[in-house]
C-alpha positions in Angstrom: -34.0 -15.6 -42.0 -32.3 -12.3 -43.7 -33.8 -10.2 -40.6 -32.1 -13.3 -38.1 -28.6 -13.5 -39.8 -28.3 -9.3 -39.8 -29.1 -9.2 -36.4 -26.3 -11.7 -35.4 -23.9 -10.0 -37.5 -24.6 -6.8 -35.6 -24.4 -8.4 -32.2 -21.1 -9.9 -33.6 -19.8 -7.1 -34.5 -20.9 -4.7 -31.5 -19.4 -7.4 -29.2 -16.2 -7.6 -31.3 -15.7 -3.3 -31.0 -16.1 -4.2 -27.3 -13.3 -6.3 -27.3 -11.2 -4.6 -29.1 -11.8 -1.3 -27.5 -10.7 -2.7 -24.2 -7.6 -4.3 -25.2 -4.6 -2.8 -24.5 -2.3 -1.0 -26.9 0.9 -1.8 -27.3 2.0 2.4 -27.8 1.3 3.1 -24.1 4.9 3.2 -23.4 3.9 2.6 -20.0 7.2 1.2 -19.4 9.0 4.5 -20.3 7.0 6.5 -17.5 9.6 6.8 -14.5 8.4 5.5 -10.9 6.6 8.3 -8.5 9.2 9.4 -6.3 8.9 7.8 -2.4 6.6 9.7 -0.1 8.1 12.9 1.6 10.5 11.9 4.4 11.6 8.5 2.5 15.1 8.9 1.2 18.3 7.7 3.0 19.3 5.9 5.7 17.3 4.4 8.1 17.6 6.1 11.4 17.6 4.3 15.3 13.9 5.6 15.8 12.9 4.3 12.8 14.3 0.8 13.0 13.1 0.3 16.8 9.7 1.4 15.5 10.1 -1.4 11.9 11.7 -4.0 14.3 8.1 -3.7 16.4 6.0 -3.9 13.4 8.0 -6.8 12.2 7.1 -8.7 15.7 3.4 -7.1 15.9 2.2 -6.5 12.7 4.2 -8.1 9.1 2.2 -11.2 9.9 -1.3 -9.7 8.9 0.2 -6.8 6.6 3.0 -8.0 3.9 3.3 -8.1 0.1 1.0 -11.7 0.2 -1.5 -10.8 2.6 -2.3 -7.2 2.9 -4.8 -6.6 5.3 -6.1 -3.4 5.6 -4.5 -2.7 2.3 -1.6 -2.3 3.6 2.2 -4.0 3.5 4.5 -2.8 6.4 7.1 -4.7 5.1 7.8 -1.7 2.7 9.6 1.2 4.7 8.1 4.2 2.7 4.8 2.6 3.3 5.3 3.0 7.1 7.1 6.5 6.8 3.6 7.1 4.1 0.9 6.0 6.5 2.5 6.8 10.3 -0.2 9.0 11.1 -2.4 5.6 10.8 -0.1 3.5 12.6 0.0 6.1 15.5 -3.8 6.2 15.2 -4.4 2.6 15.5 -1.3 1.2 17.6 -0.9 4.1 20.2 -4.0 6.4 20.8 -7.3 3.7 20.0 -4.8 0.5 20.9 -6.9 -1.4 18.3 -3.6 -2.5 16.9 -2.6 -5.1 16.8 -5.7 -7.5 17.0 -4.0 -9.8 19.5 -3.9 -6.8 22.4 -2.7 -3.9 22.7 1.2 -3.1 22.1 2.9 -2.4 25.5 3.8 1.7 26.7 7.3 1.2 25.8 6.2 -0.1 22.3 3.5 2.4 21.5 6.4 4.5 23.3 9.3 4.6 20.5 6.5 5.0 17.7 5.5 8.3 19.3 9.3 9.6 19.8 9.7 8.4 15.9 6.3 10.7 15.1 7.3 13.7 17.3 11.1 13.7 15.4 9.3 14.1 12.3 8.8 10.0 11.6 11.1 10.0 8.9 13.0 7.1 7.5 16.2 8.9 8.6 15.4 9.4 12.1 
């Protein structure tokens, strides 16, 4: 009975160091840690080639890739996530067309994201 009651004590308290190693602390001062700063090419005002190219992916693509339902991981309803990731969108909306899943976007769509790329696909351009 002695050998019974010491082993539960030890599972007790093994599972209770558990616990209590994984709980958070309340000295992180995670809230004290400022933000990353936006991705390169993120800061100011939104530029005509950019907002042709976000006024497309709000027509094409914000259905399937917003803050609730982020397919692909991925929410283009952020701007510095489409000025972050436009090497991807090129990839998949202009050169394989496998973008969006309903058909392809037409030339003069596929069109302004490429002019946004070549002039440096920056929220200001």
């Amino acid at each position: 009975m002695k050998k019974l009651l010491a082993k539960g004590l030890a599972s007790l308290l093994t599972v209770t160091i558990i616990i209590a190693g994984c709980s958070k602390g309340g000295d992180d001062n995670d809230n004290n840690n400022p933000p990353p700063p936006p991705p390169a090419g993120c800061t100011g005002t939104p530029g005509p080639l950019f907002t042709a190219v976000k006024t497309l992916m709000q027509a094409n693509c914000q259905s399937c890739h917003n803050s609730s339902n982020m397919n692909g991981g991925k929410d283009w309803t952020v701007d510095c996530n489409i000025v972050a990731n436009k090497n991807r969108i090129k990839a998949r909306a202009v050169d394989e067309g496998s973008m969006p899943p309903t058909g392809p976007l037409p030339q003069s769509e596929k069109d302004k994201i490429t002019a946004w790329i070549n002039a440096g696909g920056r929220l200001t351009d």
